[in-house]
LUMKEPA-850095 format. One line per 8 residues: their letters; for each residue x, y, z of C-alpha. Coordinates in steps of 0.5 Angstrom, whole numbers. Layout:
% residues N
A> X,Y,Z  ... $
END
This chain:
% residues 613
XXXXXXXX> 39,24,150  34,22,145  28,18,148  26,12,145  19,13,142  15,6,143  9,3,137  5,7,141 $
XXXXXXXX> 7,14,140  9,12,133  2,10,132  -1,17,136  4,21,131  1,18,125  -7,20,126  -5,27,129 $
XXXXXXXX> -1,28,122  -8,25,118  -11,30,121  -8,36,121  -6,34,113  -11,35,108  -8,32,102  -7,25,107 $
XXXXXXXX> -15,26,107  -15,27,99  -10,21,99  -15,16,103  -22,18,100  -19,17,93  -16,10,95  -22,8,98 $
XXXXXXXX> -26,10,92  -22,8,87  -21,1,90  -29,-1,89  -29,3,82  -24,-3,80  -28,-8,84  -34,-6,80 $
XXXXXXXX> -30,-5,74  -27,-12,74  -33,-16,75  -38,-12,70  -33,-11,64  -31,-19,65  -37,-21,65  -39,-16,60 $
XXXXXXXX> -33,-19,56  -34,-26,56  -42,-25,54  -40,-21,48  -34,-27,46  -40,-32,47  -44,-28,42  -39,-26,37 $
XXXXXXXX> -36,-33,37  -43,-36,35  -44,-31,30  -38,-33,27  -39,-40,27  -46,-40,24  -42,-37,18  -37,-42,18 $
XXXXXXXX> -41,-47,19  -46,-45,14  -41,-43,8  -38,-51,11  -45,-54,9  -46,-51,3  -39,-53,0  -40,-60,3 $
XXXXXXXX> -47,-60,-1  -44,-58,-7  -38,-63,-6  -43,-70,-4  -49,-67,-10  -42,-68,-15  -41,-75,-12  -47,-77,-12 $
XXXXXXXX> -48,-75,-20  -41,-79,-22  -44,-86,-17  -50,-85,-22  -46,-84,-28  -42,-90,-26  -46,-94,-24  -50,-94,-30 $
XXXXXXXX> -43,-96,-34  -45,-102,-38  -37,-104,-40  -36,-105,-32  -43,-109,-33  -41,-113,-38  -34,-114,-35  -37,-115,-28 $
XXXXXXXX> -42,-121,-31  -36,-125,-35  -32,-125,-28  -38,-127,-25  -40,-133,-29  -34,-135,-31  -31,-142,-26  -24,-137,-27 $
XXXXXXXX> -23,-130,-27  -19,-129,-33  -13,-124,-32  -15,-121,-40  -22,-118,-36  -20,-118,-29  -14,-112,-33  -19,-110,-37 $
XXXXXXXX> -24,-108,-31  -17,-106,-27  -17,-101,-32  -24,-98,-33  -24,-97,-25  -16,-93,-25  -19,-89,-30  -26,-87,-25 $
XXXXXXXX> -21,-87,-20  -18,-80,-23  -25,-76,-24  -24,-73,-18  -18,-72,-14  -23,-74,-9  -23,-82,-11  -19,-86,-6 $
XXXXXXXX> -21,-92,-10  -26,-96,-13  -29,-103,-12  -34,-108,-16  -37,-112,-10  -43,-118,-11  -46,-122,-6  -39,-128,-6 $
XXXXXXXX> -35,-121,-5  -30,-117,-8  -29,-117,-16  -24,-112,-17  -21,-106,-13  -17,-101,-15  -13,-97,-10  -11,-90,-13 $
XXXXXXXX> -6,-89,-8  -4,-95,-6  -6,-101,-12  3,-100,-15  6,-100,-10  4,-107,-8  0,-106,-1  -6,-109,2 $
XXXXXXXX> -12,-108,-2  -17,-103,3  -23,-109,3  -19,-115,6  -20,-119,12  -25,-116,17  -27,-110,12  -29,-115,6 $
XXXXXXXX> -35,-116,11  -37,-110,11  -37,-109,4  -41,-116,3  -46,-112,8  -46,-105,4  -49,-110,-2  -53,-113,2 $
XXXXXXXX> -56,-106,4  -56,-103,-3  -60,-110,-6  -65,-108,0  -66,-101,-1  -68,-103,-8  -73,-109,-7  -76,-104,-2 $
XXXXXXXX> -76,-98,-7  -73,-94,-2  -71,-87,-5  -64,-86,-6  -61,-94,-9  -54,-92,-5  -52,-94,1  -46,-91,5 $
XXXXXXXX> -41,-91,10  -37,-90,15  -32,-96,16  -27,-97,15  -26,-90,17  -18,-91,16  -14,-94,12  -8,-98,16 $
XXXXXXXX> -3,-99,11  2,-94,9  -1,-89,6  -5,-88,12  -12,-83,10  -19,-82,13  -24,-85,8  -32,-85,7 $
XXXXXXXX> -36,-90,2  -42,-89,-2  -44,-95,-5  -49,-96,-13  -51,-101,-15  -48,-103,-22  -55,-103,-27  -52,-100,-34 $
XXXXXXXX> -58,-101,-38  -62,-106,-34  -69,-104,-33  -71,-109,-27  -67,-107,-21  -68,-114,-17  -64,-116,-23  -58,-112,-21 $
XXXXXXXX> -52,-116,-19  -47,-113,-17  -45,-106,-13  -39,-101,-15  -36,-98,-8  -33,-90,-9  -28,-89,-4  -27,-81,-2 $
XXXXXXXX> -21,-78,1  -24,-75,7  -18,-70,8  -18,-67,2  -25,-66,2  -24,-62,8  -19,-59,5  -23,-56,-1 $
XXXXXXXX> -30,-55,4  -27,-52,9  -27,-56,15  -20,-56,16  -17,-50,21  -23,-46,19  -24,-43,26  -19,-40,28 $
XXXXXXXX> -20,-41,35  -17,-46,40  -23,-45,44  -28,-48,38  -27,-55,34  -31,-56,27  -33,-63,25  -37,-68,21 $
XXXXXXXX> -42,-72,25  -46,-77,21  -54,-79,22  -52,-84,28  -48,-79,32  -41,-82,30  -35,-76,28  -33,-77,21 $
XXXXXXXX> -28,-72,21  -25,-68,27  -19,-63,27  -16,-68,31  -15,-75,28  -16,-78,35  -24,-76,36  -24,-80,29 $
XXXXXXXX> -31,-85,31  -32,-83,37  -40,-82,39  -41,-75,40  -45,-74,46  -39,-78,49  -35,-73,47  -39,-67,49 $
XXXXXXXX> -40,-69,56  -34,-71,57  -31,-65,56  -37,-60,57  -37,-56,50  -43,-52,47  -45,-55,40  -48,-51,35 $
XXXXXXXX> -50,-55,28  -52,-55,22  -54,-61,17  -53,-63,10  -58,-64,4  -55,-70,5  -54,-78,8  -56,-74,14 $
XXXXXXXX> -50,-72,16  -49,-65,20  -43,-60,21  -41,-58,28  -37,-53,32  -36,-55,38  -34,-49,43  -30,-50,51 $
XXXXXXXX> -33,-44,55  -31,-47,60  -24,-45,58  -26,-39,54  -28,-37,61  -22,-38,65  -18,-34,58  -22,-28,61 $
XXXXXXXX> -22,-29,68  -14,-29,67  -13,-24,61  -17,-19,66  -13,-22,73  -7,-18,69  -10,-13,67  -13,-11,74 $
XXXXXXXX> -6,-13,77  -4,-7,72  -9,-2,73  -8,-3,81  -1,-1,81  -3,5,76  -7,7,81  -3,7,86 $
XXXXXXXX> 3,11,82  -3,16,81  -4,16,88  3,18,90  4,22,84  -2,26,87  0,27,94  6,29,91 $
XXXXXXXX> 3,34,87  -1,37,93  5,38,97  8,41,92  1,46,89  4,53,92  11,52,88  9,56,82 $
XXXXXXXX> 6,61,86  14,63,88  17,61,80  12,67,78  13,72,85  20,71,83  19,73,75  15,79,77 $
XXXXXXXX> 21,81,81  26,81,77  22,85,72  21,90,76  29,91,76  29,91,69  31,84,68  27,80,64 $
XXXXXXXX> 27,73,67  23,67,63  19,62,69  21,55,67  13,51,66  12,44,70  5,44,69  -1,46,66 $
XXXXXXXX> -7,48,71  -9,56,71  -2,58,75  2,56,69  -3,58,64  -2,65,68  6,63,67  5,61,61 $
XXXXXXXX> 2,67,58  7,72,62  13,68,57  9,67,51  9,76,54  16,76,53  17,73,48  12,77,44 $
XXXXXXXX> 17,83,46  23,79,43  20,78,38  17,86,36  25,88,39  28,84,33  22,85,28  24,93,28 $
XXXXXXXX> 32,92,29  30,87,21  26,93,18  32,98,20  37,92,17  33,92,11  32,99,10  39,102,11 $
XXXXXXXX> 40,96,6  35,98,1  38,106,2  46,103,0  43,97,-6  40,104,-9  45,109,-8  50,102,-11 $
XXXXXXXX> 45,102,-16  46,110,-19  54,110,-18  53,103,-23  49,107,-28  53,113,-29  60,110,-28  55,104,-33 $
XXXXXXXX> 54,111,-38  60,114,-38  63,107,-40  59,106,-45  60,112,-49  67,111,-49  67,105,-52  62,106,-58 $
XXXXXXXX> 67,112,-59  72,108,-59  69,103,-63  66,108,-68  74,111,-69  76,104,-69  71,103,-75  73,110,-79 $
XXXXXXXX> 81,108,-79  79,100,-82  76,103,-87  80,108,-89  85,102,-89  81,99,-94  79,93,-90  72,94,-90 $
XXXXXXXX> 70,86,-87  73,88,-81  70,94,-81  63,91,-81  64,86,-76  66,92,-71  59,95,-73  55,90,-72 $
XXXXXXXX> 58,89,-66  57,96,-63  50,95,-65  50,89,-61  53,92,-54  49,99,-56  42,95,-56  44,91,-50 $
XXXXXXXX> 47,96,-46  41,100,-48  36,103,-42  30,101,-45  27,93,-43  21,92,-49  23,92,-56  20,89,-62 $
XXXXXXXX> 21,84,-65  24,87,-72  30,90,-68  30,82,-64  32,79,-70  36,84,-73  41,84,-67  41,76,-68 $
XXXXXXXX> 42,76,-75  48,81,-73  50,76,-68  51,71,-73  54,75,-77  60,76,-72  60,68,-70  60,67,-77 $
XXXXXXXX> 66,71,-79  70,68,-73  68,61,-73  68,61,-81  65,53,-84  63,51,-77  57,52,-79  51,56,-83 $
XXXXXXXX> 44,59,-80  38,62,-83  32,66,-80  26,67,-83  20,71,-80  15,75,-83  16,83,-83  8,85,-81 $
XXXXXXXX> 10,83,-74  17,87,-74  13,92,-69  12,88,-64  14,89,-57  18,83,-55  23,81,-49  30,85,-50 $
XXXXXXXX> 35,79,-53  32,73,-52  35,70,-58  41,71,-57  42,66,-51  40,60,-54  45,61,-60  50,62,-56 $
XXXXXXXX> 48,55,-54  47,52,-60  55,54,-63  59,53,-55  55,47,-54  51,44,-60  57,45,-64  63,42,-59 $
XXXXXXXX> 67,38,-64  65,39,-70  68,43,-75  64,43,-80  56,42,-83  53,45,-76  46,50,-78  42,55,-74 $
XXXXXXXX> 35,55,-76  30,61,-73  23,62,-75  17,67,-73  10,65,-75  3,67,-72  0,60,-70  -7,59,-67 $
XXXXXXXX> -7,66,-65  0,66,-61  7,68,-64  11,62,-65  18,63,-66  24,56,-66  30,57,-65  33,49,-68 $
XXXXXXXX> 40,47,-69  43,40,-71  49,39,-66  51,33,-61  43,35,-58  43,35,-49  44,30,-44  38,27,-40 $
XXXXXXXX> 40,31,-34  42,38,-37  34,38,-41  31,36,-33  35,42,-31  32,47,-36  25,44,-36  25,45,-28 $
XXXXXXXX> 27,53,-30  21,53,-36  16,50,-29  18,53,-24  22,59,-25  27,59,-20  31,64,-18  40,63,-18 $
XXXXXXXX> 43,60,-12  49,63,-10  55,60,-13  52,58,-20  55,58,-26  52,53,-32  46,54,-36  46,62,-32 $
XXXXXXXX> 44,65,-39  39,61,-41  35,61,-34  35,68,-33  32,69,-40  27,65,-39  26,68,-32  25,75,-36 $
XXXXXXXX> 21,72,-41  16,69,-37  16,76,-33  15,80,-39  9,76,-42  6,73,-36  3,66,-36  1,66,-42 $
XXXXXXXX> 8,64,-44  9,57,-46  16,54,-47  17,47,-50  25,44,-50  26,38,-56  33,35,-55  36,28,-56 $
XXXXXXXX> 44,26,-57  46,26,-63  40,29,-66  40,37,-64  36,41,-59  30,45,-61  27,50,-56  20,53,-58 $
XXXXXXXX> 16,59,-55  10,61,-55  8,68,-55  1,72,-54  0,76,-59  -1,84,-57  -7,88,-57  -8,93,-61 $
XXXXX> -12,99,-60  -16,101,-66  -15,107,-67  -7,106,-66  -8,101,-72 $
END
């Protein structure tokens, strides 16, 4: 009967297992190490982390922030020039003056003062609208976006206050003389009505050529589309982040411009400490306005502490996965000591027996080594059964070859008696045509069945010549030929039957379909120290595909598959040229359809010694 062990005993088996187990010691010790390395690491690299975020992220800001300012100078410089130059227009003046003073606008110059502010209007796409203001209130004003289709004007009700003030400030700052004879301003900061845009102005007085400026009238209000000089300064979606915000403050602290619209006029301290953000700012040449990016550490630092909150569940479980695959491994550490006990073994007995590897550490090395040992016995026992294989093979290629060249000689001796007999009975016959036919061809198998690989260039050209004879007596008006060389190069040596290939081809393929009018040119002539010899014709010419194929055989001279019958004469006439001359060898195809084929070669000219000459 099996007796029941209690907590107790379990407990009391654990420890004396602990302590009679070395690697339960390994196991513990590195748990405990591992865990406060991954303490340390976690609260060290997270700060880490987040100091070097906080760094990068200013340094990427200032030069946003400095590219967005120096873009926004540039834009309000532009402004301030076109305001000067309108407000020096002395036909708006005039215009200006004539609606003022008269007891009714009349509709002829109101059109006319309607027209020269669409047309300022459009000096920038920047320009929302345009407004002539005095001190009784609004002269004329033109809303790009929103003067034709009949919506309220922008400075009606409780804005055309705030255009009488901005005329009111502009005649201050000219009576004090204050630099700078504009004014601007943030309000309205939204246009209501359809369509609905976020809007600064600035305003200049209206001077046209008047030099005494307290007798300046009247003010003209420029408008500006703030999105899309956001837009075009790159305070739009700049940053990247959703942790950094950029926007436009003007010098009272009020936000002119905010990547979301809902902070539009909010006072910027307000919006800081509402919200615990860290500012950085840099300010503008002009209206004492600054663009600011407004950074969220306090999320920033919570990204941080959750992205390492994973990263640390994760490299906790990775640990634990080493650990048990650790004691795994220690349980297991003797088992190559057995795999290669038992391979040494076998050897004994004569069986060679590869280990299979499940490691890396010096017994497997050990292992390793004793395959990488069998199989460099394999592979010897292989290499010398190969030799042996090729050396009976080479003993047969050879003794085949010998049996081939005599029964060759003893083939040939009876065809050229044959033939020469044959040649003796025609021309008792009488038919002497014929008779010259069965010469020239006994000529030509003669030279081709001949022993001898180098010849010279006279004998070359003779044998073709003789071989168009034959095709020519065959094929009759098919075509004609002429071959011109000159007989002080009759002597050199030269490549056995390289013409004769390219003339097959020329009347088995350039002719095919014609009947008559074909031609076979072959010339021979030194150029720039090199034999140059053409062999042309005027057939149907090569399709695309067959000229690729020969031009890779002139590259690359590569050898005959098995099994491959087109273009075999060709191919290995060039194989045998290149061999004979060497690199010095240069072949060029010419071929078009319908305009015939023409090869070229390029031979080196032989040296020759000086008493041989």
């Amino acid at each position: 009967m099996r007796q029941k062990v209690g907590f107790g005993g379990r407990l009391e088996r654990a420890v004396r297992y602990f302590k009679t187990h070395i690697w339960m010691e390994i196991f513990s010790s590195v748990s405990l190490v591992s865990i406060a390395l991954l303490i340390v690491i976690y609260l060290f690299l997270q700060n880490q982390y987040y100091s070097r975020m906080i760094r990068d992220m200013r340094n990427a800001d200032n030069v946003v922030i400095a590219a967005a300012v120096n873009s926004l100078n540039n834009i309000i410089g532009d402004q301030l020039t076109q305001g000067s130059d309108i407000s020096m227009n002395e036909q708006v003046l005039e215009l200006t003056d004539a609606i003022a003073q008269s007891d009714r606008k009349t509709s002829a110059e109101l059109r006319r003062l309607r027209n020269e502010l669409s047309m300022m209007t459009h000096y920038s796409e920047d320009i929302a609208a345009v407004t002539v203001v005095n001190e009784a209130g609004v002269i004329c004003e033109y809303g790009r976006y929103w003067d034709a289709n009949g919506t309220p004007k922008l400075w009606s009700g409780e804005n055309l206050d705030v255009a009488k003030e901005m005329f009111r400030q502009v005649r201050e700052r000219l009576k004090s003389r204050k630099p700078g004879y504009y004014y601007v301003s943030v309000d309205p900061a939204w246009r209501v009505d359809p369509p609905r845009m976020q809007l600064y102005h600035i305003a200049f007085p209206l001077i046209g050529t008047k030099s005494n400026l307290d007798q300046v009238d009247a003010v003209i209000i420029m408008s500006y589309h703030v999105q899309n000089i956001a837009k075009t300064s790159m305070l739009t979606g700049i940053t990247g982040e959703e942790d950094s915000y950029i926007y436009l403050v003007d010098g009272d602290g009020r936000i002119v411009h905010h990547e979301y619209p809902e902070f539009v006029g909010e006072n910027e301290a307000r919006y800081i400490s509402g919200r615990s953000l860290s500012v950085v700012s840099q300010p503008l040449d002009y209206f004492g306005w600054r663009v600011a990016i407004a950074m969220d550490e306090a999320q920033l630092r919570r990204e941080v502490a959750q992205m390492f909150l994973k990263s640390s569940v994760t490299y906790a479980a990775a640990i634990l996965l080493a650990l048990a695959g650790w004691s795994l491994l220690l349980r297991r550490i003797l088992k190559p000591i057995g795999a290669v006990r038992e391979a040494m073994e076998a050897a004994e007995k004569g069986e060679q027996r590869k280990i299979e590897i499940h490691g890396e550490h010096e017994i497997w090395s050990l292992a390793a080594e004793y395959n990488a040992l069998l199989d460099a016995l394999e592979e010897q026992r292989e290499k010398t059964h190969q030799e042996y294989r090729e050396k009976m093979n080479q003993i047969e290629a050879r003794n085949r070859a010998e049996r081939l060249a005599l029964e060759s000689q003893i083939s040939a001796h009876f065809m050229f008696n044959t033939l020469n007999a044959i040649n003796y009975s025609i021309m008792d016959a009488g038919n002497y045509e014929a008779a010259l036919m069965i010469k020239q061809l006994s000529n030509i198998l003669r030279y081709a069945l001949s022993q001898s690989e180098e010849v010279t260039v006279g004998k070359e050209f003779d044998i073709a010549l003789q071989y168009l004879s034959l095709q020519k007596c065959r094929l009759m008006d098919k075509f004609d030929y002429e071959v011109e060389y000159s007989e002080e190069y009759s002597e050199w040596p030269c490549c056995k039957l390289f013409l004769q290939p390219f003339i097959e081809n020329s009347i088995s393929h350039g002719f095919a379909g014609m009947d008559t009018g074909g031609k076979i040119g072959i010339t021979g002539v030194e150029d720039s120290g090199r034999f140059r010899v053409e062999i042309s014709d005027n057939g149907c010419g090569m399709p695309e595909a067959v000229q690729e194929r020969i031009r890779g055989y002139m590259r690359t001279l590569q050898l005959l598959e098995a099994g491959e019958s087109k273009g075999i004469g060709i191919k290995n006439v060039i194989m045998r040229m290149k061999m004979f001359f060497g690199d010095r060898l240069e072949l060029r195809l010419d071929s078009a359809p319908g305009q015939g084929t023409k090869f070229t070669f390029w031979m080196p000219i032989p040296e020759i010694d000086e008493e041989e000459e």
